[in-house]
C-alpha positions as CSV (number, residue, x, y, z in Angstrom):
1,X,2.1,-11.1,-16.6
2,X,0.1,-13.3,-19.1
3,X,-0.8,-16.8,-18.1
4,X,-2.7,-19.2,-20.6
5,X,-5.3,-21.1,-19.0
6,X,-5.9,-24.8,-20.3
7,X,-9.2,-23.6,-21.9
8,X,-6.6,-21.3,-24.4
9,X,-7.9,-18.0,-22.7
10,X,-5.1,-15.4,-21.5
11,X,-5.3,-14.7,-18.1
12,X,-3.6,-11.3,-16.7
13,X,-2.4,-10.9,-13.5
14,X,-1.6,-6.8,-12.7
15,X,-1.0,-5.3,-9.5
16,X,-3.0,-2.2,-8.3
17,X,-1.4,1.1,-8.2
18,X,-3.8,2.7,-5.6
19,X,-1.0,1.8,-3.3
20,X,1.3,5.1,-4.6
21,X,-0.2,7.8,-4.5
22,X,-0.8,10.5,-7.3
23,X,-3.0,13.0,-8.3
24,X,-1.4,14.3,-11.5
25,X,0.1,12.7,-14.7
26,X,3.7,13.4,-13.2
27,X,2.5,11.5,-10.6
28,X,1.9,8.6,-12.4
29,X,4.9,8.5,-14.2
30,X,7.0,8.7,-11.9
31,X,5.3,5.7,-9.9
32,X,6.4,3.9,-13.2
33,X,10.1,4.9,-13.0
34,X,10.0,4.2,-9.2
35,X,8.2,1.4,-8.3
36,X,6.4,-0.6,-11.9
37,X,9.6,-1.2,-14.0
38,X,11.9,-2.0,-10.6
39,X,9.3,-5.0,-10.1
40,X,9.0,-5.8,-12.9
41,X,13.1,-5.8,-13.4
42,X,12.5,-7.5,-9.4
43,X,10.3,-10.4,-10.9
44,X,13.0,-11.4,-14.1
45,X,9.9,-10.9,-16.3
46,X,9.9,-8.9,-19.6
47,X,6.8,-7.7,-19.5
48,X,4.0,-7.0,-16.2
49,X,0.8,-6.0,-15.6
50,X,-0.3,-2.7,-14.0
51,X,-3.8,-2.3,-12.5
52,X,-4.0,1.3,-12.9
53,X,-5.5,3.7,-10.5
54,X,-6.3,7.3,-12.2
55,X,-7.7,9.9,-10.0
56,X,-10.1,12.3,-11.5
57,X,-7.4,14.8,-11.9
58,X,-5.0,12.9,-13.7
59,X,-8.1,11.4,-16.2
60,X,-9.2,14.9,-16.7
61,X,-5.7,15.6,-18.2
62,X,-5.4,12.4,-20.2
63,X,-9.1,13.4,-21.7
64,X,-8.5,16.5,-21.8
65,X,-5.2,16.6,-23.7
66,X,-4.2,13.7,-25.9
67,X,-0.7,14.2,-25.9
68,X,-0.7,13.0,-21.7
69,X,-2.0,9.8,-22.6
70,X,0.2,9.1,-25.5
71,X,3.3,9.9,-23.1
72,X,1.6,7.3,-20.4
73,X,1.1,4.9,-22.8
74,X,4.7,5.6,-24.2
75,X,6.6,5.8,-20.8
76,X,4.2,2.1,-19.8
77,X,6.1,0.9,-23.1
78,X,9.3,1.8,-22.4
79,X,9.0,0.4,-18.5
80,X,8.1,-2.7,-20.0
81,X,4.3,-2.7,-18.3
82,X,1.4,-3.4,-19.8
83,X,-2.6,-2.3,-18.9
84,X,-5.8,-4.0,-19.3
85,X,-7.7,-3.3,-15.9
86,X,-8.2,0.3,-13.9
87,X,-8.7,0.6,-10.1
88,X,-12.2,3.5,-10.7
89,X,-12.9,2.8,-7.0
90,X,-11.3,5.7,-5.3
91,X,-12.1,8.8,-7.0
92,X,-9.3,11.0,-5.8
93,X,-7.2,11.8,-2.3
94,X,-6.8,7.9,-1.6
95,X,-4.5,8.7,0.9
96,X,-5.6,11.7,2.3
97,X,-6.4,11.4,5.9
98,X,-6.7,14.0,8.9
99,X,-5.1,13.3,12.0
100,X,-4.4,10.6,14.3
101,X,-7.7,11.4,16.1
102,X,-9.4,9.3,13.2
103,X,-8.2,6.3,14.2
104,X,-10.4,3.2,14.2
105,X,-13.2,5.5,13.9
106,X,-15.3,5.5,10.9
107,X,-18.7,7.9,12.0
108,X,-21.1,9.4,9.2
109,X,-18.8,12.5,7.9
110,X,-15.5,10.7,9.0
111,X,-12.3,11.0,6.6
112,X,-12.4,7.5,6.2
113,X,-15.6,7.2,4.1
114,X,-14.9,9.7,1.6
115,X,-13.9,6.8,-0.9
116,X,-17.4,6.1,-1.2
117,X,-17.9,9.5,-2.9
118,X,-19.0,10.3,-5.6
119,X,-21.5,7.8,-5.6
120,X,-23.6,6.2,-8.4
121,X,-26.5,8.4,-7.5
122,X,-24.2,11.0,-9.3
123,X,-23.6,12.3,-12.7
124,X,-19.6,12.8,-11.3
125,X,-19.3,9.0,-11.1
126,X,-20.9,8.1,-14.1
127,X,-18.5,10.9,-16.4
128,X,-15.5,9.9,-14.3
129,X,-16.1,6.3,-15.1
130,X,-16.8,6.7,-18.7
131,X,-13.7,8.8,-19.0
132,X,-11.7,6.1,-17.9
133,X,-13.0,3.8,-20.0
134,X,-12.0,6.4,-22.9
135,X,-8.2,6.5,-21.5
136,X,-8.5,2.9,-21.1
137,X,-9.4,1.7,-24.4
138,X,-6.6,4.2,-25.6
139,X,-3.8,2.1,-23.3
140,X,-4.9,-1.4,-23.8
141,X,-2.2,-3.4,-25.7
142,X,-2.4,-3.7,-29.5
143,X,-3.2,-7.6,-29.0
144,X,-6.0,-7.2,-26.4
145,X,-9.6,-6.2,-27.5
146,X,-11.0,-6.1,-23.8
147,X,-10.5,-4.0,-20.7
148,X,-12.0,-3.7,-17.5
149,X,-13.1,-1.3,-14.6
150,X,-13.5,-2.1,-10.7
151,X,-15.7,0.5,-9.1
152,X,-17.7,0.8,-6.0
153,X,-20.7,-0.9,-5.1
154,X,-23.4,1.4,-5.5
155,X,-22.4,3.7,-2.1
156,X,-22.0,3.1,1.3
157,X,-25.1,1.7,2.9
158,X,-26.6,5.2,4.9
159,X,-28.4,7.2,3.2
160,X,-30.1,5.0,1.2
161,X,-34.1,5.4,0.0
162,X,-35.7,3.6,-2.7
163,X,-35.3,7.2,-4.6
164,X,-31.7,7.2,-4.3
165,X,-32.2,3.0,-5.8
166,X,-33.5,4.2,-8.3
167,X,-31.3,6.8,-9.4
168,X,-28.5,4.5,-9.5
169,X,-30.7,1.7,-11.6
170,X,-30.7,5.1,-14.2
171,X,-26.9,5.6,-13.9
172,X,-26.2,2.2,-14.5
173,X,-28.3,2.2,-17.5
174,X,-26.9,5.1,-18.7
175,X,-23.0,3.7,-18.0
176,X,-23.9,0.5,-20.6
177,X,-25.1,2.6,-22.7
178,X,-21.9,4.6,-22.8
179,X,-19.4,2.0,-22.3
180,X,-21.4,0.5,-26.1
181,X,-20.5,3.7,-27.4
182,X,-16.9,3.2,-26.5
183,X,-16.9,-0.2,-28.0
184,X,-18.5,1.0,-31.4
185,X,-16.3,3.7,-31.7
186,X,-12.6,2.4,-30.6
187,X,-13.4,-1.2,-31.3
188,X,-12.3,-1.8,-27.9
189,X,-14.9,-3.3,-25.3
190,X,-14.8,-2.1,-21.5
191,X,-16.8,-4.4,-18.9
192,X,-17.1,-2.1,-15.7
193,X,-17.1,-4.8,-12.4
194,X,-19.3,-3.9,-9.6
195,X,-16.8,-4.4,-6.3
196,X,-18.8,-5.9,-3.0
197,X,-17.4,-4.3,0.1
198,X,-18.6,-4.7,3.6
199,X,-21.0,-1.5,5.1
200,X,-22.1,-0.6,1.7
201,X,-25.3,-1.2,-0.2
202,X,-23.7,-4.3,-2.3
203,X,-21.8,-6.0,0.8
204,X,-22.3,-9.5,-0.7
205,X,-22.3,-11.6,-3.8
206,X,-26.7,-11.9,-2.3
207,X,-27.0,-8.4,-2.6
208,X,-25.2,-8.1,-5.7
209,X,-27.8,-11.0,-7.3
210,X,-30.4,-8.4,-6.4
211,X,-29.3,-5.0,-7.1
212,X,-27.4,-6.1,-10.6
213,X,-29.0,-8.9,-11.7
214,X,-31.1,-6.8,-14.3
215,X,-27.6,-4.7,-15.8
216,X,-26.3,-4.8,-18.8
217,X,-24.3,-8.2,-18.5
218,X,-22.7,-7.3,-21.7
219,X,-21.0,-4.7,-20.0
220,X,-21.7,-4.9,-16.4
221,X,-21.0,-7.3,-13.9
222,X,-19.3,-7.9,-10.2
223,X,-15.6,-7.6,-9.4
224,X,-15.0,-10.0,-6.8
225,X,-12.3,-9.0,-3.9
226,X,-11.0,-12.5,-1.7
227,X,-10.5,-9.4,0.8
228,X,-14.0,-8.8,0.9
229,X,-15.7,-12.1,0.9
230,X,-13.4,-13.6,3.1
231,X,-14.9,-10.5,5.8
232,X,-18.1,-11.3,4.9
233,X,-17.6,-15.2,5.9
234,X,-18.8,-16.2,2.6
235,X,-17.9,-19.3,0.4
236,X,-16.1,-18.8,-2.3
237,X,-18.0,-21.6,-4.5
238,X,-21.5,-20.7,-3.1
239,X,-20.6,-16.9,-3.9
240,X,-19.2,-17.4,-7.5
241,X,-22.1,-19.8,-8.2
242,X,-24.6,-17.4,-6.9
243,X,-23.3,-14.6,-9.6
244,X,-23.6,-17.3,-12.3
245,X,-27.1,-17.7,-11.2
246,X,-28.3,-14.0,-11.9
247,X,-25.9,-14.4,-15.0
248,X,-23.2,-11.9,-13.5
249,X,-19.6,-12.4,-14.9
250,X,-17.2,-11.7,-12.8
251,X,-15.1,-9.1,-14.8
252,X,-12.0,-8.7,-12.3
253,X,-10.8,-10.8,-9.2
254,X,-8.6,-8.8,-6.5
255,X,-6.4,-10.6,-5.0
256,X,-6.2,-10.0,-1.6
257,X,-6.4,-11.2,2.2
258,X,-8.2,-10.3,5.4
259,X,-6.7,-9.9,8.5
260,X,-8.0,-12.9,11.1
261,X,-8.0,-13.4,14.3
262,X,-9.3,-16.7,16.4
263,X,-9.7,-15.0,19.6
264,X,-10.2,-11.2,19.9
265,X,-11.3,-11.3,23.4
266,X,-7.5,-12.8,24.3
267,X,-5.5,-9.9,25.7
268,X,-2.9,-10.3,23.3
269,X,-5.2,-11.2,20.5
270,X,-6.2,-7.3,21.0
271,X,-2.6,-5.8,21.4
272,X,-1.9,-7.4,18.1
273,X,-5.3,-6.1,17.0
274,X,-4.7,-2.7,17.8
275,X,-1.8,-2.1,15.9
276,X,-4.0,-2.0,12.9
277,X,-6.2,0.6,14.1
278,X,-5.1,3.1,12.4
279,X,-6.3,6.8,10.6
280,X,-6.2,6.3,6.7
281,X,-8.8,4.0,6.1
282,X,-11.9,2.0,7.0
283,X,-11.3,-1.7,8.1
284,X,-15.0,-3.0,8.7
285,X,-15.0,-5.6,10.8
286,X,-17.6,-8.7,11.0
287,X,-18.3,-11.1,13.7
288,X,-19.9,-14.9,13.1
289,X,-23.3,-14.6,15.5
290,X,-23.3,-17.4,18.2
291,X,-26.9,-18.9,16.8
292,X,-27.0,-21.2,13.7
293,X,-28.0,-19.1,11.0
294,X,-27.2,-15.6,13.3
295,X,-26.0,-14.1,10.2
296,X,-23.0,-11.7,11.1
297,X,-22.2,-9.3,13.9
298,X,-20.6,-5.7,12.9
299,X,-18.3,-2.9,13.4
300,X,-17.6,-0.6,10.7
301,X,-14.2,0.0,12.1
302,X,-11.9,-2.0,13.8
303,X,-11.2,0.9,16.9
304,X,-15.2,0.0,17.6
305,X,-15.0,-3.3,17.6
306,X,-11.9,-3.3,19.8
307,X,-14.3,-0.8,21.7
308,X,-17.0,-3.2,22.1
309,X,-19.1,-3.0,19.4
310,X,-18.2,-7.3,18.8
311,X,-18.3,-9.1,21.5
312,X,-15.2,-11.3,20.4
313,X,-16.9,-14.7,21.5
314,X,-16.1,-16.0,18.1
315,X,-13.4,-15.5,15.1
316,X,-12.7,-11.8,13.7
317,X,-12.0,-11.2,10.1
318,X,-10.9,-7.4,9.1
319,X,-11.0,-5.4,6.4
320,X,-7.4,-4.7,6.3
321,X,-5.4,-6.0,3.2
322,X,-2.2,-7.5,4.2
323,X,0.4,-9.1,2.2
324,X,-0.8,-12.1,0.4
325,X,2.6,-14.1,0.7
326,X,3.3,-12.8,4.3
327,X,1.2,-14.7,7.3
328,X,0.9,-12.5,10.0
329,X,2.1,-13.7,13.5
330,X,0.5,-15.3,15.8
331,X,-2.1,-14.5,17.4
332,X,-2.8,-12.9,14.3
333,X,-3.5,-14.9,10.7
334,X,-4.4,-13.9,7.2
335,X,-7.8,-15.3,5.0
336,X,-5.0,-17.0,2.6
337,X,-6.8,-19.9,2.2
338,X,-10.2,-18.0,1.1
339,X,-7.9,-16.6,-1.6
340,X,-6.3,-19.7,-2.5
341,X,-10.4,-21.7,-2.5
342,X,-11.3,-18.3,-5.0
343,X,-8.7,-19.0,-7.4
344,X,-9.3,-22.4,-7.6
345,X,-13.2,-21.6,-7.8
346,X,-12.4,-19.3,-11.0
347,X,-9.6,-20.8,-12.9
348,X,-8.9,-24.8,-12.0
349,X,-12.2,-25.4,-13.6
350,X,-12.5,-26.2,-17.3
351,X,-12.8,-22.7,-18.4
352,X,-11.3,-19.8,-17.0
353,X,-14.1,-17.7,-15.0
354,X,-12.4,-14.8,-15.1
355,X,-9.7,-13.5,-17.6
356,X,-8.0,-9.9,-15.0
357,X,-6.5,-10.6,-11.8
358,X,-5.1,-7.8,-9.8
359,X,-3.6,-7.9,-6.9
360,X,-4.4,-4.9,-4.7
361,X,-2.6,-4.5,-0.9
362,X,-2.7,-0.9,-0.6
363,X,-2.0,-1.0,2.5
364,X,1.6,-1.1,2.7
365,X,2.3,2.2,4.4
366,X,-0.7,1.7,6.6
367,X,1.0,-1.9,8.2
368,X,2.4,-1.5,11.9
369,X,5.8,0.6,12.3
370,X,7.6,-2.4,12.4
371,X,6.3,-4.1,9.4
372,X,6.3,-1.3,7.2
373,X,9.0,-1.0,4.1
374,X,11.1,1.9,5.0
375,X,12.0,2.4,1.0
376,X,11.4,2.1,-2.0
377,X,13.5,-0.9,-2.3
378,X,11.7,-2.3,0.8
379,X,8.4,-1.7,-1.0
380,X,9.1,-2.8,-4.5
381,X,10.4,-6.1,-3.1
382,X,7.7,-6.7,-0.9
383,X,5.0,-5.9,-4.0
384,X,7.5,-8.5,-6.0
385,X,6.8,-11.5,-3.5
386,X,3.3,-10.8,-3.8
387,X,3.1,-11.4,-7.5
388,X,5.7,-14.0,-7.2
389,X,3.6,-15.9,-5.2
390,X,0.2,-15.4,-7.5
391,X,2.4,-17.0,-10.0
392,X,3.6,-20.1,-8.3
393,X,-0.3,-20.2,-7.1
394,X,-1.7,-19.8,-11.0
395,X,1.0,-22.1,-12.0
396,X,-0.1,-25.1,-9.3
397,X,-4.0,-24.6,-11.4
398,X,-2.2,-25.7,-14.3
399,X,-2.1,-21.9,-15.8
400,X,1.6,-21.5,-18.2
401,X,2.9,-18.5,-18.0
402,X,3.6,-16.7,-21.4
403,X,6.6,-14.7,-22.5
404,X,5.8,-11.8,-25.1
């Protein structure tokens, strides 16, 4: 979906595909057939937005032979989708996981941290993310000169020595420089966004002023997750204003909630709690501390902080993305209102401060039993409500929506 913003930007608003899994071309086409065209079909709307998410295998295969991508871009065409933004976070096996025993655990070596790697300490991260930015600037729409690219921040926070620092300053370096060469020679510019995440070297829009401040702005900058800062207990004003500071631009916004809890020490609180605890992935979790100023208490899973790793004396917020147009029950809430206070923060202003919005609950599959879609159907119409309710939100900021 397109929405014009009053400053006569376009705004586009995708949703990720990390939550289908694929790991060849195939793959991805069929998520098309399956799940992309019945939203959009869902939704009433001629044309929508797909945040793609291309494993290393499929992007080898688009690179590697050009007739792949000119099917994708075909079969995106005939679906009626559209793509200006790729999900180059995961790097392949999103959804692999081993075994119930993993549960709420996220240890050094655990399943659960594998999305961190490849890192940007290595030359598999820096090809992988300048081959999507080939296959990217191959897709965009003929009317769109600009792309972007959400990847991880840096690595997760252990190891890390000032060697390793500056290793990654020299990737990054080395990624502008390539994603310039892109631009010069498909006329097509592709801005990678830098993705905060609690536990890992960039948790926060602070440590994002330090460790990117000196990039490539022309090409580099932050892609800010509601998810994320809303764990993190940060402002979204303060946060956004911070970037603007160190003259970051916030390439993508990810839409997406936390899952909140007022009271984790209740009894019931937890029961609810630990219904989330599950194997597939990490859901840091982060704790105000009781003295002004205490900075945050944390879990890197939410099995250890049920396990006593937070105290629970004051609110909970968990990296766990639900749905952004579904409150949880009681005792259980969502960070709806962080999301609704980062929108506004970005795009009620004068100018829009971001142009790609994606919405990303990958989570579906990973809900409780009982709030899990059972189908496709189930899961197409629950993605639909999601975007459905970005659009009445975009709409409230005085965004139109446009029709192709």
């Amino acid at each position: 979906m397109r929405f014009r913003h009053p400053d006569g930007s376009v705004v586009h608003v995708a949703y990720c595909t990390n939550v289908h899994p694929a790991e060849d071309v195939a793959g991805v086409l069929d998520q098309l057939r399956r799940y992309a065209g019945p939203v959009r079909e869902r939704l009433g709307v001629p044309r929508l937005g797909l945040g793609l998410w291309l494993s290393r295998p499929v992007c080898d295969a688009l690179t590697a032979e050009p007739g792949e991508a000119v099917r994708l871009r075909e079969a995106l065409a005939g679906h009626g989708l559209e793509v200006v933004t790729l999900n180059g976070f995961p790097y392949q096996g999103f959804h692999d996981y081993e075994g119930e025993s993993d549960a709420g655990s996220a240890v050094p070596g655990s399943p659960k941290l594998r999305v961190y790697h490849p890192d940007w300490t290595t030359e598999a991260r820096l090809g992988y993310t300048l081959a999507l930015a080939r296959v990217l600037a191959g897709l965009l729409p003929d009317d769109v000169r600009s792309g972007s690219i959400s990847t991880l921040p840096l690595a997760w926070r252990t190891p890390w020595t000032p060697e390793r620092s500056g290793t990654a300053a020299r990737m990054l370096d080395r990624l502008a420089e390539g994603l310039a060469e892109v631009a010069a020679t498909t006329g097509r510019t592709i801005r990678v966004g830098f993705e905060p995440e609690p536990g890992c070297v960039v948790e926060n829009t602070t440590q994002a002023a330090h460790h990117l401040g000196g990039a490539d702005h022309d090409y580099l900058g932050v892609c800010l997750d509601a998810c994320h800062l809303a764990v993190q207990f940060e402002e979204p004003g303060e946060a956004v204003a911070r970037l603007a500071e160190a003259g970051l631009p916030v390439v993508k916004l990810q839409a997406s909630c936390a899952l909140q809890v007022d009271h984790p020490s209740d009894a019931e609180s937890r029961e609810a709690l630990a219904a989330f605890a599950e194997p597939r992935f990490i859901h840091q979790t982060r704790e105000p501390g009781g003295a002004p100023g205490g900075g945050l208490l944390q879990a890197d899973d939410l099995g250890e902080a049920l396990g006593g790793e937070l105290p629970g004396d004051a609110p909970w917020r968990v990296h766990f993305h639900v749905p952004l147009h579904a409150t949880p029950a009681p005792p259980l809430a969502s960070t709806q209102g962080v999301l609704d206070e980062t929108l506004r923060t970005l795009l009620a202003g004068p100018s829009a401060l971001t142009r790609h919005v994606e919405v990303e609950t990958y989570t579906w599959q990973a809900l409780p039993e009982d709030r899990r879609p059972k189908t496709d159907e189930a899961l197409v119409e629950g993605i639909a409500l999601e975007l459905a309710w970005m659009r009445d939100r975009l709409i409230d900021l005085g965004l139109k929506e446009e029709t192709p």
